[in-house]
N, C-alpha and C positions, 0 to 999 in steps of 0.2 A: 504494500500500500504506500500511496505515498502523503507525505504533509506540505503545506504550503507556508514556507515561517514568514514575518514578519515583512521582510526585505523580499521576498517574492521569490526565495529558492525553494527548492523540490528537495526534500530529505527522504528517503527510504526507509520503511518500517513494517516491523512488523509484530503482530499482538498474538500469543496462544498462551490457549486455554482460562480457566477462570480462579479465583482465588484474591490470595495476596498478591498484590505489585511488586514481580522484581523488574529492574531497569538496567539491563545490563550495557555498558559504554565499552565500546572499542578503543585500542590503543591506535598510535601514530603509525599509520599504515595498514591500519587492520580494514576489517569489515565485518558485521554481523553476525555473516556464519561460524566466525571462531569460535562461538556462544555453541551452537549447536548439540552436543553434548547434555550445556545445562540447559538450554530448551528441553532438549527431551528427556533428561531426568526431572527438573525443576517440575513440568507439565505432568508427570506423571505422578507427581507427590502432593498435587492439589494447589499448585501455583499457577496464576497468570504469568507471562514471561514476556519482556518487550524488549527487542532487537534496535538497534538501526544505523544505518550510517552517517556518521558525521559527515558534515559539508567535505567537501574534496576526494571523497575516501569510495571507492565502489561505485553501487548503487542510485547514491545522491549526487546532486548537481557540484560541481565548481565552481570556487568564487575565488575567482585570482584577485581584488581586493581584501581579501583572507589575511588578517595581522594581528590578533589577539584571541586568544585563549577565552577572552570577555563572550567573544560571539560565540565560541561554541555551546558556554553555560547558559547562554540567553537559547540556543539553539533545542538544549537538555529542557529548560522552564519549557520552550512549546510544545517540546514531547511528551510533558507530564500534563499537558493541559488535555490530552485526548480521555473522553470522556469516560471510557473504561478502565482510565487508572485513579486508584486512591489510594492515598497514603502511605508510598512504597519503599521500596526499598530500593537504593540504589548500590548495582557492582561496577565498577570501573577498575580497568586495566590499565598500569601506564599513565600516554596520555590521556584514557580515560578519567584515572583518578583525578587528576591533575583539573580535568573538567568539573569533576567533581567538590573539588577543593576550593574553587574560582564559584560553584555553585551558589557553595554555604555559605560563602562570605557576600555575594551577591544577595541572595534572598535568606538571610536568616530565620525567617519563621514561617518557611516551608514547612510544610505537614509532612515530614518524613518517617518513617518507620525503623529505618538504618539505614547506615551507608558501611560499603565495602569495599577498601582500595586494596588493589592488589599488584606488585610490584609498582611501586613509586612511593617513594619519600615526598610528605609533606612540604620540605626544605631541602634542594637541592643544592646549596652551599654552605659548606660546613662552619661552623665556629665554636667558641670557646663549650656553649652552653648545648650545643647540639654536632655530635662525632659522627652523626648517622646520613648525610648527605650524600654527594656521592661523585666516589674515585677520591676523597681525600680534597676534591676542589673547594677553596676559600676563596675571599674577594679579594686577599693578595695575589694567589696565583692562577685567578681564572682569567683566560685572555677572550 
């Protein structure tokens, strides 16, 4: 299926089965099917399960004016606006976490249910008070 955001691109999505909302986000270079798996486990354990591709990525349209991580979170808000999701839960991979991350701080009182990052650090440059960054890069030695 497809959606139409804001700004007048075509994102690609798609919605199984019913239940609870999970929201699963692909990473940078992915696409939806990498989900497939937890589609059909998740679907079969009495969840609803919602796919889709991020602008640039598969499925959905290209937006070579494409320059912050902002629009993809606003991109994530219109996908939660379809009408058979409530109060879900979001999985993000990667760049999807990353989506994810940009989300919360954007709309803080979303009605969410949880959120789940998987491979990606909240802060990707490291300092005194946080070691878990990554490759060891600080704001002295990131070029």
């Amino acid at each position: 299926m497809e959606l139409r955001t804001d700004d007048g691109l075509r994102l690609n999505y798609q919605v199984v089965g019913h239940g609870q909302s999970l929201v699963f986000i692909h990473g940078f270079g992915g696409y939806q099917q990498v989900w497939t798996r937890q589609v059909e486990y998740f679907t079969s354990h009495g969840y609803q399960v919602v796919t889709y591709d991020q602008r640039n990525h598969d499925a959905s349209q290209f937006d070579p004016n494409l320059d912050s991580i902002h629009r993809l979170s606003r991109d994530l808000h219109e996908v939660l606006a379809l009408p058979t999701i409530n109060h879900p839960i979001l999985v993000g991979h990667s760049m999807g976490a990353s989506v994810i991350y940009d989300f919360l701080t954007r709309y803080p009182n979303y009605p969410l249910a949880g959120v789940v990052a998987v491979d990606q650090s909240p802060r990707l440059i490291n300092s005194p008070s946080w070691p878990y960054g990554f490759m060891k890069v600080t704001r002295a030695n990131y070029q």
